[in-house]
Short mmCIF file of the C-alpha atoms (twelve columns), coordinates in Angstrom:
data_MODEL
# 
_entry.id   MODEL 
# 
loop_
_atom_site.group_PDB 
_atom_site.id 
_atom_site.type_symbol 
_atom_site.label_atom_id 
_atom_site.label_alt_id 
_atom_site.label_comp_id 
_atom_site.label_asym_id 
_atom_site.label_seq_id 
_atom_site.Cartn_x 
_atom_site.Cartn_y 
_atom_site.Cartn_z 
_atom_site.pdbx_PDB_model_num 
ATOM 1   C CA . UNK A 1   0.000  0.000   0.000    1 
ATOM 2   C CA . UNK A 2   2.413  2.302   0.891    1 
ATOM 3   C CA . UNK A 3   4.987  1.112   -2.279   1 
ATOM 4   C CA . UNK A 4   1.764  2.431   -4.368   1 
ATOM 5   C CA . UNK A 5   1.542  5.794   -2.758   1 
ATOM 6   C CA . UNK A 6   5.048  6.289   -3.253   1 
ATOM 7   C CA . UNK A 7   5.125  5.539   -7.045   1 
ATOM 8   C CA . UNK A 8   1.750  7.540   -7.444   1 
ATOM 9   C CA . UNK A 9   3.563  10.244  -5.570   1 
ATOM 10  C CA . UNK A 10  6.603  9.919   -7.704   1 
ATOM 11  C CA . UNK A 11  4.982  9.568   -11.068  1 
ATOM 12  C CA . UNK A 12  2.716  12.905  -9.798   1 
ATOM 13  C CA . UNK A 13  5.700  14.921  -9.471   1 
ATOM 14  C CA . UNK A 14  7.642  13.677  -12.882  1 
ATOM 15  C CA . UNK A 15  4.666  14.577  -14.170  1 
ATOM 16  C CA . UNK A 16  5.049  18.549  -12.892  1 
ATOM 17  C CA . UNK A 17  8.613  18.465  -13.427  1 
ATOM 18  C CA . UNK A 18  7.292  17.895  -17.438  1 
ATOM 19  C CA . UNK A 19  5.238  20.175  -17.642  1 
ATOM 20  C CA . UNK A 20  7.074  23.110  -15.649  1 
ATOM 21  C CA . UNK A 21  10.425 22.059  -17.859  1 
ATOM 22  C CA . UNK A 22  7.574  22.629  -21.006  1 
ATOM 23  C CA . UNK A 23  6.271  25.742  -19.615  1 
ATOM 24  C CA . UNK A 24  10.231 27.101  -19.098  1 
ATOM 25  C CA . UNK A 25  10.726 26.492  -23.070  1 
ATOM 26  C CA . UNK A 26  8.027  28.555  -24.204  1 
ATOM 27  C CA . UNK A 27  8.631  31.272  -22.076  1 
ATOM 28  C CA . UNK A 28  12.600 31.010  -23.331  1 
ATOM 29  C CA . UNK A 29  11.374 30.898  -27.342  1 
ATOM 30  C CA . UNK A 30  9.042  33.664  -26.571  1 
ATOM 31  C CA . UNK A 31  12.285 35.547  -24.965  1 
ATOM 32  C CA . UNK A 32  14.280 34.926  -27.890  1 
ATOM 33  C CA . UNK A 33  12.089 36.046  -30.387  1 
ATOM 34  C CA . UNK A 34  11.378 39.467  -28.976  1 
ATOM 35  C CA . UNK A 35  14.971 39.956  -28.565  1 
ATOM 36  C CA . UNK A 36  15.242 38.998  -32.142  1 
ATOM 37  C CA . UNK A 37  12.754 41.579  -33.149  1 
ATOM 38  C CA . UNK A 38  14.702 44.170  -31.551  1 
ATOM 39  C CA . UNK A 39  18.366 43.662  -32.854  1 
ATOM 40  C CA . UNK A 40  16.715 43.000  -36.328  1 
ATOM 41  C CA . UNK A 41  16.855 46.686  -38.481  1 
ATOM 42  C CA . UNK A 42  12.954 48.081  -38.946  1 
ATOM 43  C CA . UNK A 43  11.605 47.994  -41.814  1 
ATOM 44  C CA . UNK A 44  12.186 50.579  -45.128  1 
ATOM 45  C CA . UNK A 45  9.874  52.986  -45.040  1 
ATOM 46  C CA . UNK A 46  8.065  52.935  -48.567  1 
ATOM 47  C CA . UNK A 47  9.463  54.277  -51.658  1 
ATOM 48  C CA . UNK A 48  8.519  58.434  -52.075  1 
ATOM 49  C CA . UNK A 49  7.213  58.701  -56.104  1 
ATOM 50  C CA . UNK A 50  9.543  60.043  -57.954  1 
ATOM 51  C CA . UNK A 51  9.736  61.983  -61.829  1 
ATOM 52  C CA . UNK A 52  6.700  60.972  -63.787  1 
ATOM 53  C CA . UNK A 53  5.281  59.416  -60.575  1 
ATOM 54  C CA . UNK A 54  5.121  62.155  -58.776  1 
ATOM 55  C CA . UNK A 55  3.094  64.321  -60.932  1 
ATOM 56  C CA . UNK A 56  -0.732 64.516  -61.464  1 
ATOM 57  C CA . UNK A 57  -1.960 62.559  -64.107  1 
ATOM 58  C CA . UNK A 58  -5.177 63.103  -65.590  1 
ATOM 59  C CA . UNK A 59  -7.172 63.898  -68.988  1 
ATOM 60  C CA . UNK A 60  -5.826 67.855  -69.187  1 
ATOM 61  C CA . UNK A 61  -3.220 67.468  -67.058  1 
ATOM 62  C CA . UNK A 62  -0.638 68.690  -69.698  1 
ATOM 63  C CA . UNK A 63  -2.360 72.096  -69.852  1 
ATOM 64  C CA . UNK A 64  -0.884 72.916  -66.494  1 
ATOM 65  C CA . UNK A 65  2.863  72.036  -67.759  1 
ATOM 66  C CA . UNK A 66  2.704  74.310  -71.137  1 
ATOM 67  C CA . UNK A 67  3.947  77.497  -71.834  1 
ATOM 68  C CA . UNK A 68  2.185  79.988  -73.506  1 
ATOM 69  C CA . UNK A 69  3.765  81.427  -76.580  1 
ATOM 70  C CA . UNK A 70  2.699  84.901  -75.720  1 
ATOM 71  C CA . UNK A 71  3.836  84.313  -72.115  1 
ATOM 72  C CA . UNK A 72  7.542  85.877  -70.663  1 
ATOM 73  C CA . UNK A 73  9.809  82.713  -70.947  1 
ATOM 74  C CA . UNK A 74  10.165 80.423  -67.829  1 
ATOM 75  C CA . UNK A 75  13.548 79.922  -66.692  1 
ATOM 76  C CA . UNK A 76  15.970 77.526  -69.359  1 
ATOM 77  C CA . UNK A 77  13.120 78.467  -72.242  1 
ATOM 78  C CA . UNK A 78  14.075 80.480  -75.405  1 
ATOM 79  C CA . UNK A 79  10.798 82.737  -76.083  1 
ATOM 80  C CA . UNK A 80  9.908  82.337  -79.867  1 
ATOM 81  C CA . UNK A 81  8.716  84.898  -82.704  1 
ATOM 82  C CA . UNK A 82  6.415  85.318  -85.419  1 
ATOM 83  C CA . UNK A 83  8.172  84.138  -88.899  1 
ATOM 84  C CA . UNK A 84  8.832  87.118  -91.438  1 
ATOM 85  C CA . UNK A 85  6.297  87.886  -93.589  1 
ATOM 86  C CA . UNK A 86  8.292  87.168  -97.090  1 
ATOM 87  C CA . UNK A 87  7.859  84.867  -99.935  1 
ATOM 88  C CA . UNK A 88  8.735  81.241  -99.765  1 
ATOM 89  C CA . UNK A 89  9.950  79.015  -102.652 1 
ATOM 90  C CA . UNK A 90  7.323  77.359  -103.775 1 
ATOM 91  C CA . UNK A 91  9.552  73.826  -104.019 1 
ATOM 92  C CA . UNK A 92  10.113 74.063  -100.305 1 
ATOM 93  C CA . UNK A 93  7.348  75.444  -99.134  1 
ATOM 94  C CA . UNK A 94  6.666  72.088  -96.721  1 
ATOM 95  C CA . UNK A 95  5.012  71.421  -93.702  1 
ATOM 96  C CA . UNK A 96  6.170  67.866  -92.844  1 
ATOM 97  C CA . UNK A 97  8.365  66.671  -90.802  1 
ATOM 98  C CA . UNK A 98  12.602 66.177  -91.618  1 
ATOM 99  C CA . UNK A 99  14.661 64.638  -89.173  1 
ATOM 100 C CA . UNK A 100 17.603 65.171  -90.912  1 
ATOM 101 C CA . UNK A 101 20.148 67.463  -89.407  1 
ATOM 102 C CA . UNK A 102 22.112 70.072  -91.324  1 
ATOM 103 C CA . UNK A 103 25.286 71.909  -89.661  1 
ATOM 104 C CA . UNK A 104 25.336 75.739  -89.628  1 
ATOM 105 C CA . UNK A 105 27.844 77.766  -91.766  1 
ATOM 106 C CA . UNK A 106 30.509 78.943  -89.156  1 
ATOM 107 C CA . UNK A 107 29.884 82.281  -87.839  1 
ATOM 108 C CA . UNK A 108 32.825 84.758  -87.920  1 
ATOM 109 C CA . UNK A 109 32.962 88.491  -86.770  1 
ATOM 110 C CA . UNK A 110 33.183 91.134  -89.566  1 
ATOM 111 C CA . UNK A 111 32.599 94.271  -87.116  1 
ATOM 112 C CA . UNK A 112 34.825 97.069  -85.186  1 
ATOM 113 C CA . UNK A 113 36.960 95.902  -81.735  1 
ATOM 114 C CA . UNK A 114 34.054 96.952  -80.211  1 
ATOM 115 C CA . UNK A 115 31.944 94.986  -82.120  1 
ATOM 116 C CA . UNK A 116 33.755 92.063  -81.115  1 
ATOM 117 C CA . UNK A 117 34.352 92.760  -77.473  1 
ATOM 118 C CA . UNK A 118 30.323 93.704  -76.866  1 
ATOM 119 C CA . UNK A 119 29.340 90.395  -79.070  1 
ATOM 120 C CA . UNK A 120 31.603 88.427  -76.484  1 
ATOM 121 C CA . UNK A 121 30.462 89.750  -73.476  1 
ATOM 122 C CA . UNK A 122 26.478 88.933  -74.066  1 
ATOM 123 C CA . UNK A 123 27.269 85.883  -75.528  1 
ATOM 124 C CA . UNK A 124 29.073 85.010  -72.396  1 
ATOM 125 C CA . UNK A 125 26.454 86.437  -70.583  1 
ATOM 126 C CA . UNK A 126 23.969 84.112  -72.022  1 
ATOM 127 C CA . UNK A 127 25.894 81.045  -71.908  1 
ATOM 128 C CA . UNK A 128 26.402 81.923  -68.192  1 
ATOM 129 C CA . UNK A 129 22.960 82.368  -66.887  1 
ATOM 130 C CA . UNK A 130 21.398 79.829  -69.037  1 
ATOM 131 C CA . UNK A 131 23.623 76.952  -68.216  1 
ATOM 132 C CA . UNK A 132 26.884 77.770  -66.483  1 
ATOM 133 C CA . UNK A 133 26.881 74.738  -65.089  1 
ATOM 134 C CA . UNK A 134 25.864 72.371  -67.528  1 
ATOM 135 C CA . UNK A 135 28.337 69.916  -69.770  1 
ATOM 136 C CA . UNK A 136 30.373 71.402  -72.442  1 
ATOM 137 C CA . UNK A 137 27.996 70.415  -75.645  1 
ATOM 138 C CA . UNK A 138 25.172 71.601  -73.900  1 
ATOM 139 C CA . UNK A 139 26.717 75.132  -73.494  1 
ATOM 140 C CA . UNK A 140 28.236 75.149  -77.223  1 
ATOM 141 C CA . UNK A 141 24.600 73.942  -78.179  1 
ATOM 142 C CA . UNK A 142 23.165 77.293  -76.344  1 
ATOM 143 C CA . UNK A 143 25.873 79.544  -77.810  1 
ATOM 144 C CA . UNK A 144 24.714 77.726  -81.776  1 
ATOM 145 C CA . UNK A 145 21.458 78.841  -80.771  1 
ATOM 146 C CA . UNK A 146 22.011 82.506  -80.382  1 
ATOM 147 C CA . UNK A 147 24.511 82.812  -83.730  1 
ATOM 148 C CA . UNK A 148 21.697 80.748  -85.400  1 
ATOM 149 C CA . UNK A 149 19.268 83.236  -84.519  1 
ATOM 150 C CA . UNK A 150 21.616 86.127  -85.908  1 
ATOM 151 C CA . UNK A 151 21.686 84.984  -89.141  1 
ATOM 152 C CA . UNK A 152 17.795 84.221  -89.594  1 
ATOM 153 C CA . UNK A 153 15.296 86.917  -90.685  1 
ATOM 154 C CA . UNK A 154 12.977 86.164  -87.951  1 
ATOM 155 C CA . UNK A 155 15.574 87.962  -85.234  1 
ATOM 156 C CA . UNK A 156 18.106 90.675  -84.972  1 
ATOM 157 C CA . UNK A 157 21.230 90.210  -86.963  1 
ATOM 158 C CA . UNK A 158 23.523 91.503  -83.746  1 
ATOM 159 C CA . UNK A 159 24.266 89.037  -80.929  1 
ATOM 160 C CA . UNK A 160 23.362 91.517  -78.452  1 
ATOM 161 C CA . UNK A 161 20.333 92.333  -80.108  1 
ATOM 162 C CA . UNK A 162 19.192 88.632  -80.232  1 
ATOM 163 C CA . UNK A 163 20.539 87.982  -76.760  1 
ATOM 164 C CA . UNK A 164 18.301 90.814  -75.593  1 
ATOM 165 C CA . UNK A 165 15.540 90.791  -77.603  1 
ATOM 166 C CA . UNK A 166 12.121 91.901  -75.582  1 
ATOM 167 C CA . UNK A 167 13.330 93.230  -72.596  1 
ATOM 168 C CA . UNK A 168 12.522 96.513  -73.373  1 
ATOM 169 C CA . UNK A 169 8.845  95.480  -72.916  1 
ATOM 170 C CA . UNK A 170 9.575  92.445  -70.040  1 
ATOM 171 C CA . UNK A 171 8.541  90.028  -72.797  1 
ATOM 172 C CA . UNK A 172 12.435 88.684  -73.045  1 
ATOM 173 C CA . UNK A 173 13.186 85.907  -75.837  1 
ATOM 174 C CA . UNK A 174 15.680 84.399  -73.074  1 
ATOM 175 C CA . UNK A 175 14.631 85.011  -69.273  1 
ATOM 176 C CA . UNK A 176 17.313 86.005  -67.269  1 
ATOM 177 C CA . UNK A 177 17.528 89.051  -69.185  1 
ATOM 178 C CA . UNK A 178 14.224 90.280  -67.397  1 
ATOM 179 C CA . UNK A 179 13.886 88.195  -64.440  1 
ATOM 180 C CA . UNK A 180 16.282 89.453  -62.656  1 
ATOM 181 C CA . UNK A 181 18.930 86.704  -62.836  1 
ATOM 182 C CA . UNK A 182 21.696 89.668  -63.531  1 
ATOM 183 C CA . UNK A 183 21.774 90.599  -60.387  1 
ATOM 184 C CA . UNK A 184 23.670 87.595  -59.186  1 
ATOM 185 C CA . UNK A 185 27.229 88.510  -59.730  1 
ATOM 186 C CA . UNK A 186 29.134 85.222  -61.402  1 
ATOM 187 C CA . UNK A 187 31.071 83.203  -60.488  1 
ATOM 188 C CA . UNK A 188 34.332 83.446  -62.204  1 
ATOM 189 C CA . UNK A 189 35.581 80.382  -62.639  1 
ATOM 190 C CA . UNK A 190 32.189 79.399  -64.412  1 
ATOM 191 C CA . UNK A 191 32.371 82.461  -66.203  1 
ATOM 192 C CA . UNK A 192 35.937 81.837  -67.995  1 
ATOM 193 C CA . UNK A 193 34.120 78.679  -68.482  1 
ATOM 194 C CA . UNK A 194 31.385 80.164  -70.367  1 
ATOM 195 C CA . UNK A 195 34.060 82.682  -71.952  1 
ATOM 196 C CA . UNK A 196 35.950 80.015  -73.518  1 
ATOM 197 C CA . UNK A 197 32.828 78.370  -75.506  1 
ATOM 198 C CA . UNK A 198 31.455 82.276  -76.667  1 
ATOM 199 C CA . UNK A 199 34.989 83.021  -78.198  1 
ATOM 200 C CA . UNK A 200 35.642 79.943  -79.771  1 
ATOM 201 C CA . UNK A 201 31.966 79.850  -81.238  1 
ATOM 202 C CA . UNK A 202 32.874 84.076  -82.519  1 
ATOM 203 C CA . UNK A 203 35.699 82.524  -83.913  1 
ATOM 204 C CA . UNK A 204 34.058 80.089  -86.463  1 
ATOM 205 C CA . UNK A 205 33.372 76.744  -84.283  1 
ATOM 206 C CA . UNK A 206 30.200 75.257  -85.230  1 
ATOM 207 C CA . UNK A 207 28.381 72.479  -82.922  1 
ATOM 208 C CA . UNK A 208 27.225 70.723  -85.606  1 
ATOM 209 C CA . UNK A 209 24.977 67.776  -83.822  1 
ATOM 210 C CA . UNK A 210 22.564 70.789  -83.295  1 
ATOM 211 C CA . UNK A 211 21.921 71.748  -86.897  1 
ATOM 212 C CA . UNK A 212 19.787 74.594  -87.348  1 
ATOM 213 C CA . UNK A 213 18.205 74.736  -83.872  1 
ATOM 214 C CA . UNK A 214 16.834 78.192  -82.958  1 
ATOM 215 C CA . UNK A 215 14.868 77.548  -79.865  1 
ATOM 216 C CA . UNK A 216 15.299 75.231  -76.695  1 
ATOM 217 C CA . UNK A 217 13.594 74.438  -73.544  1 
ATOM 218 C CA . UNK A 218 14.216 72.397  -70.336  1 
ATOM 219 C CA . UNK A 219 12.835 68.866  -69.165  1 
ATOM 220 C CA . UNK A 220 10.762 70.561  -66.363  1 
ATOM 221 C CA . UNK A 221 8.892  72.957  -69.375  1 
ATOM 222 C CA . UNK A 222 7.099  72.076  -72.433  1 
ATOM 223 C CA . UNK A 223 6.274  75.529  -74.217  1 
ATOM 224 C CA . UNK A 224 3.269  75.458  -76.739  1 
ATOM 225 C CA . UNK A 225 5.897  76.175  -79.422  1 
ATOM 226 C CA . UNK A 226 7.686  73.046  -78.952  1 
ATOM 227 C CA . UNK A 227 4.541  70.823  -81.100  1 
ATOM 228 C CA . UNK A 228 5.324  72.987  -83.956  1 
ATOM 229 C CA . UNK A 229 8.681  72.489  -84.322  1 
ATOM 230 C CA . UNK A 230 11.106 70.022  -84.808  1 
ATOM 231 C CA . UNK A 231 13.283 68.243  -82.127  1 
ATOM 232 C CA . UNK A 232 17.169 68.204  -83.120  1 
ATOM 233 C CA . UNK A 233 18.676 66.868  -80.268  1 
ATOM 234 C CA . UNK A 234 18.544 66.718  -76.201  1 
ATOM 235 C CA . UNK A 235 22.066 68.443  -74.689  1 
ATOM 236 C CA . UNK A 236 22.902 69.374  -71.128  1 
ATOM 237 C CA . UNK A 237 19.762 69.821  -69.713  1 
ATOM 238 C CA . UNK A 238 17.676 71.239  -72.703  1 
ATOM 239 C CA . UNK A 239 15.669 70.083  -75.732  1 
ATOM 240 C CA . UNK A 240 16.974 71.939  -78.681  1 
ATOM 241 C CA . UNK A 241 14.395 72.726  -81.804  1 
ATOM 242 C CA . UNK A 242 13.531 74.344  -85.112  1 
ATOM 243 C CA . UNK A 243 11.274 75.719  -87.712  1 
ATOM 244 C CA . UNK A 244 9.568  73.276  -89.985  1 
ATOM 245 C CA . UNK A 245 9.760  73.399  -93.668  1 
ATOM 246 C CA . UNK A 246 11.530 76.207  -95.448  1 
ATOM 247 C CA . UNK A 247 12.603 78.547  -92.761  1 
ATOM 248 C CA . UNK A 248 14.371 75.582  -91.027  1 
ATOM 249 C CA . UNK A 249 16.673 75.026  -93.705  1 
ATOM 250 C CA . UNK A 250 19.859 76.499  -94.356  1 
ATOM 251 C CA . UNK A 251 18.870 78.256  -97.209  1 
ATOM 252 C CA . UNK A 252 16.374 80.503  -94.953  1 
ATOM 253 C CA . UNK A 253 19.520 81.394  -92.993  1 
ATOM 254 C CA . UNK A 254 21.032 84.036  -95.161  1 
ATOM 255 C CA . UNK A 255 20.913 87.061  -92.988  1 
ATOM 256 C CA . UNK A 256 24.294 88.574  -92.680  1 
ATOM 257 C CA . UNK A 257 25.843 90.038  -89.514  1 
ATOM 258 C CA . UNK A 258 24.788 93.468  -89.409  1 
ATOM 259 C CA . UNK A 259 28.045 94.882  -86.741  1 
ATOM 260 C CA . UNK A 260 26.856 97.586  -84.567  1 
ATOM 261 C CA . UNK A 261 26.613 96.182  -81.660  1 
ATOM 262 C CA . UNK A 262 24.361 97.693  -78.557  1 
ATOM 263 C CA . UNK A 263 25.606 97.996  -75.322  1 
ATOM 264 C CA . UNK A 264 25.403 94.937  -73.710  1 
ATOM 265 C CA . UNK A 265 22.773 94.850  -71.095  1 
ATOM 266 C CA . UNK A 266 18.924 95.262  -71.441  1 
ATOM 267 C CA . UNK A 267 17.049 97.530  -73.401  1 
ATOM 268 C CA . UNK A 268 15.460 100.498 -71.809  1 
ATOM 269 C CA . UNK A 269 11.654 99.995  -70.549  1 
ATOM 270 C CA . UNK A 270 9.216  101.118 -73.147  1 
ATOM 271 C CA . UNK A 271 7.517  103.805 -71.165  1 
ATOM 272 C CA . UNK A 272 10.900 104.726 -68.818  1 
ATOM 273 C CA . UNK A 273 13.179 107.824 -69.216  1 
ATOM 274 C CA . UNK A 274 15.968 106.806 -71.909  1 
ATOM 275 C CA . UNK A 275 17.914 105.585 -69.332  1 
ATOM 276 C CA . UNK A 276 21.277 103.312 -69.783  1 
ATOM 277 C CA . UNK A 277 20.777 100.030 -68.182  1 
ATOM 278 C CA . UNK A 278 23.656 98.378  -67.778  1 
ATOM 279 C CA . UNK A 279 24.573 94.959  -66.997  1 
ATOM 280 C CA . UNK A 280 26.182 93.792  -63.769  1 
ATOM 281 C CA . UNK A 281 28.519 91.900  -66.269  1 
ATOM 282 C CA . UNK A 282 29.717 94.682  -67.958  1 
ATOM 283 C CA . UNK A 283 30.569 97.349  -65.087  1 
ATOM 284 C CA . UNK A 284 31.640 100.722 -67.195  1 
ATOM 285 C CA . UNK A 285 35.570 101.093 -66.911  1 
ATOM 286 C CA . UNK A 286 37.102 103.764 -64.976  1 
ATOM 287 C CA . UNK A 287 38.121 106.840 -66.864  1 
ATOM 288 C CA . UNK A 288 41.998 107.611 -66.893  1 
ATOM 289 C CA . UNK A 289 43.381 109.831 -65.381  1 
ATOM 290 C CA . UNK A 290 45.363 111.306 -68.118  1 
ATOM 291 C CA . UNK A 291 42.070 112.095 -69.864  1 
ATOM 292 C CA . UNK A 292 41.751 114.876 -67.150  1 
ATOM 293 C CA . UNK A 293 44.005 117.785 -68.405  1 
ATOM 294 C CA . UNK A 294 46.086 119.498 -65.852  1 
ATOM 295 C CA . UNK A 295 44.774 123.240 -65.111  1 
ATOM 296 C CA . UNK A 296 47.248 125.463 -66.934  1 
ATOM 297 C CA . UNK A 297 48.562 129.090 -66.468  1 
ATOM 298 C CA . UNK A 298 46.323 130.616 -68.766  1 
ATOM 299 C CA . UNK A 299 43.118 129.099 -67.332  1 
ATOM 300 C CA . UNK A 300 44.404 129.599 -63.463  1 
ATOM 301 C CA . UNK A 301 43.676 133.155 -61.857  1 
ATOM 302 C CA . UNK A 302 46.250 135.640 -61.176  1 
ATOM 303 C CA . UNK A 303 46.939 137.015 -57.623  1 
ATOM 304 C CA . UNK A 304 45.816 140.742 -58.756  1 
ATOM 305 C CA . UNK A 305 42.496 139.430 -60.512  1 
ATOM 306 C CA . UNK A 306 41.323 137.198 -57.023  1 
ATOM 307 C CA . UNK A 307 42.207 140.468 -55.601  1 
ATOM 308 C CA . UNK A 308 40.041 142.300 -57.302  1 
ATOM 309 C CA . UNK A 309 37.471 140.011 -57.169  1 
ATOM 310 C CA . UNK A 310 35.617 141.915 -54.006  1 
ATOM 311 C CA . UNK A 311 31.834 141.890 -53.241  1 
ATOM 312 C CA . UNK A 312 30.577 145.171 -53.346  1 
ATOM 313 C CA . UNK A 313 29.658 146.212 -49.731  1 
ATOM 314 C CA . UNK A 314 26.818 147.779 -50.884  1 
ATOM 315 C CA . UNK A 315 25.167 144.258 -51.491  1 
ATOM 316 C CA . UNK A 316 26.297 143.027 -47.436  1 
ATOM 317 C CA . UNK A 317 23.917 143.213 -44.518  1 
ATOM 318 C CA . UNK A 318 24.868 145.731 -42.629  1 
ATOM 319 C CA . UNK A 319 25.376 144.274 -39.731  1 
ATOM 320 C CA . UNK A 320 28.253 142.144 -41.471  1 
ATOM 321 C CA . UNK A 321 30.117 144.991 -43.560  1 
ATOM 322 C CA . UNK A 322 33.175 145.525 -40.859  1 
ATOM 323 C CA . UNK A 323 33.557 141.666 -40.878  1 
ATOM 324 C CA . UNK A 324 36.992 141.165 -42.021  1 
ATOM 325 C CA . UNK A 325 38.235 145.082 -40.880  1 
ATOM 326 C CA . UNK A 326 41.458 144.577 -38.743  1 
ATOM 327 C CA . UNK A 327 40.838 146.925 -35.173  1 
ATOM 328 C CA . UNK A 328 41.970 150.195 -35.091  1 
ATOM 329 C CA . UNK A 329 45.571 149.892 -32.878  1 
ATOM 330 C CA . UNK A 330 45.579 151.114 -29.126  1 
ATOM 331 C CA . UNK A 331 46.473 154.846 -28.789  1 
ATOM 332 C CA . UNK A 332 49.533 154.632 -26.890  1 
ATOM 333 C CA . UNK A 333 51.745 154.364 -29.952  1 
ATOM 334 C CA . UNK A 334 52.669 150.371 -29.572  1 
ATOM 335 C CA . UNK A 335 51.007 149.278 -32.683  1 
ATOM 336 C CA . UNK A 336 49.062 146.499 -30.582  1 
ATOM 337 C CA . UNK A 337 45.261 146.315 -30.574  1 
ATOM 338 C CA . UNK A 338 43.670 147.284 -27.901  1 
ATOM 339 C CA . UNK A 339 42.434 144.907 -24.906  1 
ATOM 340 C CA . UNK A 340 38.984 143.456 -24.911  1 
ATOM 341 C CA . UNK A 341 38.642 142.593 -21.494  1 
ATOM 342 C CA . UNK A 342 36.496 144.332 -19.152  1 
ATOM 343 C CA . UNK A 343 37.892 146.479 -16.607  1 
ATOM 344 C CA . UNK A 344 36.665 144.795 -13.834  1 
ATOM 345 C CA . UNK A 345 38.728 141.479 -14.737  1 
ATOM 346 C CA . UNK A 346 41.986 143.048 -16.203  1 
ATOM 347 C CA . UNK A 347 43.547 142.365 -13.026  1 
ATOM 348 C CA . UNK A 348 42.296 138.447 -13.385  1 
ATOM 349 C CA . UNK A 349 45.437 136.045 -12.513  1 
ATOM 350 C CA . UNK A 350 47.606 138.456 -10.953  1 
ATOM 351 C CA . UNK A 351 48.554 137.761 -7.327   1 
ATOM 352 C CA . UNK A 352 47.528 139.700 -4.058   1 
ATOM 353 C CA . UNK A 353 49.893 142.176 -2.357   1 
ATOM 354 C CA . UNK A 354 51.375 140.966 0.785    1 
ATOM 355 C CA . UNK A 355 49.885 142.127 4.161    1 
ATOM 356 C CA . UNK A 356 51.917 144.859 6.004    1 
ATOM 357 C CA . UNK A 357 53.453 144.180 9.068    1 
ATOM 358 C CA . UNK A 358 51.117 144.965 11.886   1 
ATOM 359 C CA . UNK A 359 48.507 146.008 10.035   1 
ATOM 360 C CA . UNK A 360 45.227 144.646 10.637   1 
# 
């Protein structure tokens, strides 16, 4: 009896021993796993959209991402113009599409020193604020562009002129020129950067992968122009374009460079007091000093003419015509003006006399 409570007893407690020893592993594997959890890295947070993603998309959306011809340029877009109003050749009168790309003729100078020198300076200028820091074909792509422009009817045949076309009416062909981009003074190593590409395009270098291209605009922009046109080539950050039929071939690019070249800076407002607006990339040089002519003897007044050269005392108040006399001398004879101090302080400074012996 007893040998049975013992075993019942013993199997009782093998049986707790189980279960407590089962209890201790799940409590361990719980342990583990939490601590798991926490050394593990969290989770990514979800991908932001990016690019086309990003944007609204919906029937019309485009509206809200075009340009309106009539519209001041947004920044990196080349404003556009109305075509001249001249006769086309009948044989290439076209409208359809060429993909074909045909090099400019290479643009050379034929004006004055000063021609040259104001030609550089807004061609830099351009180059600067419209992609300073861009790749070098875009930039040489920017500065075809502008010398593509000189040469075709539709624009002025001076670089300045194109360069700064419509500002004198806020309604610029390239934006910086009216949106106040000049007053950020450059940065010069960017600018010799830019300097380089204008001078070597004045000198005759032609970016030829560009062709003909007269207007450009950014990814970020698609002006209304741009489904008009034709699509030469994508460089630095732009899309580069021109005309359709005729007056995007070469042979509607016969302007010739007309020298005379404005002042480099915007034109003055329409509206505005002819004014000189200058650029803050073209400060105005200091004059010499040699220009300034030394006053010579004929021009410089004689001692005997400044003398004479008294106001009338007739035309002095009167209570200022003795201002200047000298005062009469004292009348004792020793030439020395006489004293202005009162009489009761003429003795002022000097010391007492001594107190007499047994006087009181």
């Amino acid at each position: 009896m007893e040998w049975r409570r013992f075993a019942h007893w013993t199997w009782h407690k093998q049986l707790a021993a189980i279960i407590a020893s089962l209890l201790l592993l799940g409590f361990a594997a719980h342990a583990a796993r939490a601590s798991l959890d926490q050394i593990a890295p969290p989770a990514p947070p979800p991908a932001m959209p990016k690019g086309y993603e990003a944007e609204d998309h919906f029937p019309g959306a485009l509206y809200f991402y075009v340009a309106d011809d009539d519209a001041a340029p947004a920044p990196g877009v080349t404003g556009t113009t109305e075509l001249p109003d001249q006769p086309v050749p009948a044989a290439l009168d076209i409208d359809t599409p060429d993909d074909t790309i045909t090099p400019a003729r290479p643009f050379l100078m034929a004006g004055t020193p000063t021609d040259y020198a104001r030609a550089l300076q807004c061609l830099t200028t351009a180059i600067y604020y419209e992609g300073a820091r861009e790749p070098t074909d875009g930039q040489e792509a920017i500065a075809q562009v502008i010398l593509n422009r000189v040469r075709h009817p539709a624009f002025p045949r001076t670089v300045c002129g194109v360069v700064y076309q419509g500002s004198q009416n806020t309604v610029c062909q390239f934006s910086f020129a009216c949106d106040g981009s000049l007053a950020r003074t450059p940065e010069r190593k960017y600018w010799d950067r830019a300097q380089k590409v204008a001078a070597a395009a004045l000198a005759g270098f032609v970016f030829k992968p560009v062709g003909l291209a007269t207007h450009y605009h950014t990814y970020a922009v698609r002006p209304a122009w741009a489904k008009t046109l034709v699509m030469t080539g994508v460089f630095g950050a732009h899309f580069f374009h021109r005309w359709k039929g005729w007056w995007g071939t070469a042979a509607a690019f016969d302007e010739r460079y007309a020298g005379g070249e404005p002042v480099p800076g915007p034109h003055p407002r329409i509206g505005t007091p002819e004014v000189q607006v200058a650029s803050v990339t073209s400060p105005a040089p200091p004059v010499p000093t040699a220009l300034v002519p030394a006053p010579s003897a004929s021009t410089t007044p004689s001692k005997s003419a400044m003398t004479k050269a008294v106001t009338a005392s007739s035309s002095i108040t009167a209570a200022y015509r003795d201002s200047g006399t000298p005062i009469s001398p004292a009348a004792d004879g020793s030439g020395l003006p006489q004293s202005q101090v009162l009489d009761k302080w003429k003795d002022s400074g000097k010391p007492l006399k001594p107190s007499l012996a047994g006087e009181e």
